[in-house]
NUSEDO-768390 format. One record per atom (N, C-alpha, C): residue in one letter; x, y, z; atom name. Coordinates in Angstrom, 2 decimals. Layout:
 r    east   north      up  a
 A       X       Y       Z CA
...
***
This chain:
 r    east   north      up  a
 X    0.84   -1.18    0.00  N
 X    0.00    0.00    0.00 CA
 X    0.89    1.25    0.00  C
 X    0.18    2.26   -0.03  N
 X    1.32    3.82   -0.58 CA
 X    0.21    4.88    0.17  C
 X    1.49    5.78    0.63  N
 X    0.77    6.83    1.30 CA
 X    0.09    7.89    0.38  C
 X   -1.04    8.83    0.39  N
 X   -0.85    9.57   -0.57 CA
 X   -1.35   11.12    0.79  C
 X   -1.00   12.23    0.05  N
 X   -1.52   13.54    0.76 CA
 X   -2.16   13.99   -0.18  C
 X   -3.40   14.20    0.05  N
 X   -3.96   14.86   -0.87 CA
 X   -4.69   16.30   -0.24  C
 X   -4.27   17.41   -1.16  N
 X   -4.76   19.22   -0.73 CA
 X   -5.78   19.60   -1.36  C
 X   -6.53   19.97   -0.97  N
 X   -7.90   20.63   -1.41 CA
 X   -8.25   22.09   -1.00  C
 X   -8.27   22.52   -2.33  N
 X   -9.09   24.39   -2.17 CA
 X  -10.62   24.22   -2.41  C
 X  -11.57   24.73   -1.72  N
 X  -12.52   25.17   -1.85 CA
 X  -12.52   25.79   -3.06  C
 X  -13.75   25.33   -4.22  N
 X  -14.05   26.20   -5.43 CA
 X  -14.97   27.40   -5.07  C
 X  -15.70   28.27   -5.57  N
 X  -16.72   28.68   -5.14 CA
 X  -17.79   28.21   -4.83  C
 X  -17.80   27.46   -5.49  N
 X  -19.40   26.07   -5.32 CA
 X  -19.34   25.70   -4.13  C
 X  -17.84   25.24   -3.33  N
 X  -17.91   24.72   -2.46 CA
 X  -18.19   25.58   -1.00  C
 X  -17.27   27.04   -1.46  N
 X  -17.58   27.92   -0.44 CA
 X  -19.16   28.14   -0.14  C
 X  -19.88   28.17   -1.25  N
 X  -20.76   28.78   -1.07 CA
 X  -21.78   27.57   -0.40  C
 X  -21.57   26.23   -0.52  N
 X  -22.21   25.00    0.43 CA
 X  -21.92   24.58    1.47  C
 X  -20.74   25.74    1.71  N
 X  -19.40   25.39    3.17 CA
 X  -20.38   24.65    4.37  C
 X  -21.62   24.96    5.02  N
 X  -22.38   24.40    5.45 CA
 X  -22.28   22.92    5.78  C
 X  -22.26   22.13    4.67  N
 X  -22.18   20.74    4.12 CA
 X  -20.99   20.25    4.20  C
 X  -19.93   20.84    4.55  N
 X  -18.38   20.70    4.31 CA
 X  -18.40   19.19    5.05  C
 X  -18.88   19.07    6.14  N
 X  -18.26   17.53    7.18 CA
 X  -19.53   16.64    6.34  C
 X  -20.44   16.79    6.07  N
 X  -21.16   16.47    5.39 CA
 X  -20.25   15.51    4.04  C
 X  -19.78   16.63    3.40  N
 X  -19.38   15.85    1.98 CA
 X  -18.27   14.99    2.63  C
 X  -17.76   15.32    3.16  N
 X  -16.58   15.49    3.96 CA
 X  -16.42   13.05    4.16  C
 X  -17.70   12.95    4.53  N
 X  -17.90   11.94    5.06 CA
 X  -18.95   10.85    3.59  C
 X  -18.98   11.93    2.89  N
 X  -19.48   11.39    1.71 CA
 X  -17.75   11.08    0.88  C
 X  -17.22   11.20    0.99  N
 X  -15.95   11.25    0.51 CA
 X  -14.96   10.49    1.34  C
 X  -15.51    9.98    2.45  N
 X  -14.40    8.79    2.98 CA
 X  -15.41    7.29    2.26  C
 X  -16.68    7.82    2.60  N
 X  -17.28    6.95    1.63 CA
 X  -17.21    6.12    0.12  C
 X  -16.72    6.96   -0.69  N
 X  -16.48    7.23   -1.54 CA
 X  -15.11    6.55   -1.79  C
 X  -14.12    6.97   -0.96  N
 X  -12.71    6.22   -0.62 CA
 X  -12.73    4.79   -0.28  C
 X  -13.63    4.25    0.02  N
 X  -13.53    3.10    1.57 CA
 X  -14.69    2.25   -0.27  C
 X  -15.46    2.37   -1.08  N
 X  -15.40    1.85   -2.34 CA
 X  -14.83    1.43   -3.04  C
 X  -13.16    2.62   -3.41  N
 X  -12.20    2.29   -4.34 CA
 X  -11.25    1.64   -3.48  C
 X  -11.59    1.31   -2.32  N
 X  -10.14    0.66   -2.22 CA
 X   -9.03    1.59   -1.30  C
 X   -9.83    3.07   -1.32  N
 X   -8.57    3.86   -0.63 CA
 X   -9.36    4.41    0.87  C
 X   -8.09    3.89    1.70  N
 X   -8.19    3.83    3.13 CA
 X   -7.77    5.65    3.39  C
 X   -8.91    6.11    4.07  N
 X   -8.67    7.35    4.65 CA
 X   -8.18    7.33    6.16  C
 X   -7.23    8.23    6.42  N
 X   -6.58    7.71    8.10 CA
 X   -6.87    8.90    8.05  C
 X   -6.70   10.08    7.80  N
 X   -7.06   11.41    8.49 CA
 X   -7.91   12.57    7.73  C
 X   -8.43   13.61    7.93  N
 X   -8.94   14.68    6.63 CA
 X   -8.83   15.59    8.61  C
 X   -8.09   17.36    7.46  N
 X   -8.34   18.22    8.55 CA
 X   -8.67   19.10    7.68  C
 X   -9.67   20.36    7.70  N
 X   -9.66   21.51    7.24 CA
 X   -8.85   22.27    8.35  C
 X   -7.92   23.07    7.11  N
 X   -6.82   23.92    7.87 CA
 X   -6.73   25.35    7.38  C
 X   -6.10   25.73    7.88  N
 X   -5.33   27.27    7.59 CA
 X   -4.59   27.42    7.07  C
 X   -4.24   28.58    6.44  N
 X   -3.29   28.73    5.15 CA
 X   -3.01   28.14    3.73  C
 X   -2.82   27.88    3.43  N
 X   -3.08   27.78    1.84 CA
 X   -4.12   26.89    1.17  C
 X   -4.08   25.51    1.80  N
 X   -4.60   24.81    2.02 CA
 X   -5.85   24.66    2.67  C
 X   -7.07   24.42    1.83  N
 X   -8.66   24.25    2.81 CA
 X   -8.38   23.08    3.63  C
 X   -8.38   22.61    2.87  N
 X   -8.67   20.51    3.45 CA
 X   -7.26   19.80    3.16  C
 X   -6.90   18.97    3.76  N
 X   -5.63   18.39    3.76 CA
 X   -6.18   16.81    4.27  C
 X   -5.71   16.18    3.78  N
 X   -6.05   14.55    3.86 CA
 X   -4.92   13.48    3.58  C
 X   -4.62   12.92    4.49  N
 X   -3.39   11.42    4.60 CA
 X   -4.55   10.04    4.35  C
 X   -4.04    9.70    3.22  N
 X   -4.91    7.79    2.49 CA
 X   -3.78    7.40    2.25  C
 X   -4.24    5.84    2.34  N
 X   -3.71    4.92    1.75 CA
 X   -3.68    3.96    0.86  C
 X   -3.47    4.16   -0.44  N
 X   -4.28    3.51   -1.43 CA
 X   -2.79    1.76   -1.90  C
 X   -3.79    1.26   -2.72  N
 X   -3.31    0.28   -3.46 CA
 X   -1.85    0.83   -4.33  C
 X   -2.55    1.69   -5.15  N
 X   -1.15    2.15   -6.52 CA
 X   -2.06    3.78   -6.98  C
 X   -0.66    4.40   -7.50  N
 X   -1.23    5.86   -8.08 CA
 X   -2.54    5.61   -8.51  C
 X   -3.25    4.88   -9.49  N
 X   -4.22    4.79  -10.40 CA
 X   -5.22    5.00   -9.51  C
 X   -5.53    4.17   -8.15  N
 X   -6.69    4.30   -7.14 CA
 X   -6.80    5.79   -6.75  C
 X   -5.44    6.27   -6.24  N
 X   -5.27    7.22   -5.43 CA
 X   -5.63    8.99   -6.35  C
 X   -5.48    8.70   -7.76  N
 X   -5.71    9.48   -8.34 CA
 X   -6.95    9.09   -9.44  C
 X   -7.62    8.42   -9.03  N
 X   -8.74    8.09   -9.73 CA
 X   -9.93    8.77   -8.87  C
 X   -9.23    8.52   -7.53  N
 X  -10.17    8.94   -6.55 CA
 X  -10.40   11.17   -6.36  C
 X   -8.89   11.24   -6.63  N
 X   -8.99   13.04   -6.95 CA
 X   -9.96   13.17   -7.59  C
 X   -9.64   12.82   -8.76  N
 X  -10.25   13.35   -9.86 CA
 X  -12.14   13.22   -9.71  C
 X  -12.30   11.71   -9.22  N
 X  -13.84   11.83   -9.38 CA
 X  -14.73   12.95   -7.61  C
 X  -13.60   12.67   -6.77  N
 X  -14.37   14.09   -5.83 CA
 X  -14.16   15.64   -6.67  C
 X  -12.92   15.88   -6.94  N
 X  -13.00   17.19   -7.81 CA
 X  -14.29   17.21   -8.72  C
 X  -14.24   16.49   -9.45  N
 X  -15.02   16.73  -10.57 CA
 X  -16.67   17.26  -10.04  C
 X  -16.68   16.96   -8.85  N
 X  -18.38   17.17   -8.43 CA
 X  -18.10   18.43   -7.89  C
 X  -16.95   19.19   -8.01  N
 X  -17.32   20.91   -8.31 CA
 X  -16.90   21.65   -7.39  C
 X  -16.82   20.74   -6.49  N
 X  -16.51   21.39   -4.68 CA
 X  -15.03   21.78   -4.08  C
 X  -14.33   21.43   -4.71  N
 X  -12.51   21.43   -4.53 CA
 X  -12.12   21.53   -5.25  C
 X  -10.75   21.63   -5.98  N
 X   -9.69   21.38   -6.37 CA
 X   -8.37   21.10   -5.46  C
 X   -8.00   19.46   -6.25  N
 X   -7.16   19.15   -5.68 CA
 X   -5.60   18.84   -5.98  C
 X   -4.52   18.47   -5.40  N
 X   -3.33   18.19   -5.72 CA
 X   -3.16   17.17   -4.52  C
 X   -3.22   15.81   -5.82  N
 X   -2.35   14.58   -4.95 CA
 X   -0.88   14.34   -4.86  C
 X   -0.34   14.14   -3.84  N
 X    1.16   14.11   -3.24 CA
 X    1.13   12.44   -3.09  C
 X    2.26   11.73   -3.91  N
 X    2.86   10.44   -2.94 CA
 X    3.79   10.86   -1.60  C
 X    3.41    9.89   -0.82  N
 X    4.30   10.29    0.52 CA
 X    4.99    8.70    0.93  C
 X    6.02    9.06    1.89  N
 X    6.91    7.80    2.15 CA
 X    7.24    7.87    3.54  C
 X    6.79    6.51    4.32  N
 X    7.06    6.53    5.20 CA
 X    8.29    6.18    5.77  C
 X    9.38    6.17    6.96  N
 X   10.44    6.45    7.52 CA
 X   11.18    4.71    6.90  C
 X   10.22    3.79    6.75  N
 X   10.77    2.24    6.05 CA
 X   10.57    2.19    4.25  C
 X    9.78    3.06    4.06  N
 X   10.34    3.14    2.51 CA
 X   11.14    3.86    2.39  C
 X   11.41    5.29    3.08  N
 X   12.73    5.98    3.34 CA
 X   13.87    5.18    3.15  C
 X   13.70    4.16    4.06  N
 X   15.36    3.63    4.07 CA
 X   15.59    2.65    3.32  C
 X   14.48    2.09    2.70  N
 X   14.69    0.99    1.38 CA
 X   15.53    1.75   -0.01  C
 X   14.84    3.12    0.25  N
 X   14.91    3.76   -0.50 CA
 X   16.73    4.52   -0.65  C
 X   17.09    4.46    0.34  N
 X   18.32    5.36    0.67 CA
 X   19.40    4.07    0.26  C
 X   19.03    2.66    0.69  N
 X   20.20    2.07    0.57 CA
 X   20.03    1.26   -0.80  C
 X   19.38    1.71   -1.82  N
 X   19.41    1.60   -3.27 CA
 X   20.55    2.00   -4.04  C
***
């Protein structure tokens, strides 16, 4: 399995349903927990970043299959990050 971070801005659509935010919020681990991709955290934060979220998916294809179909329903835009934890780190270092 592979870490991914994925960042989310509020579109206007979304600001303007902000209301609903934990709402979708939970429609969207939903949504995750379908394809296959394990959600361990979602925070709405401060600074640049609305929403910030740590999953764990199968391979890129899940993990960015999954961006694309929450973006697309109007409410975010996002940017998925692979991330590595401190044992792929070091698999990684002594390559």
């Amino acid at each position: 399995m592979a870490y991914y971070v994925i960042l989310a801005n509020f579109t206007d659509q979304g600001f303007r349903a902000i209301k609903d935010t934990t709402k979708r919020a939970e429609a969207f681990k939903a949504m995750a927990a379908k394809s296959g991709v394990k959600v361990h955290s979602l925070f709405w934060t401060l600074g640049q970043y609305d929403v910030v979220t740590v999953a764990e998916a199968n391979d890129d294809v899940a993990a960015i299959a999954l961006s694309l179909s929450v973006a697309a329903l109007g409410n975010i835009r996002t940017q998925t990050l692979r991330a590595f934890d401190a044992t792929q780190m070091q698999e990684i270092s002594v390559r």
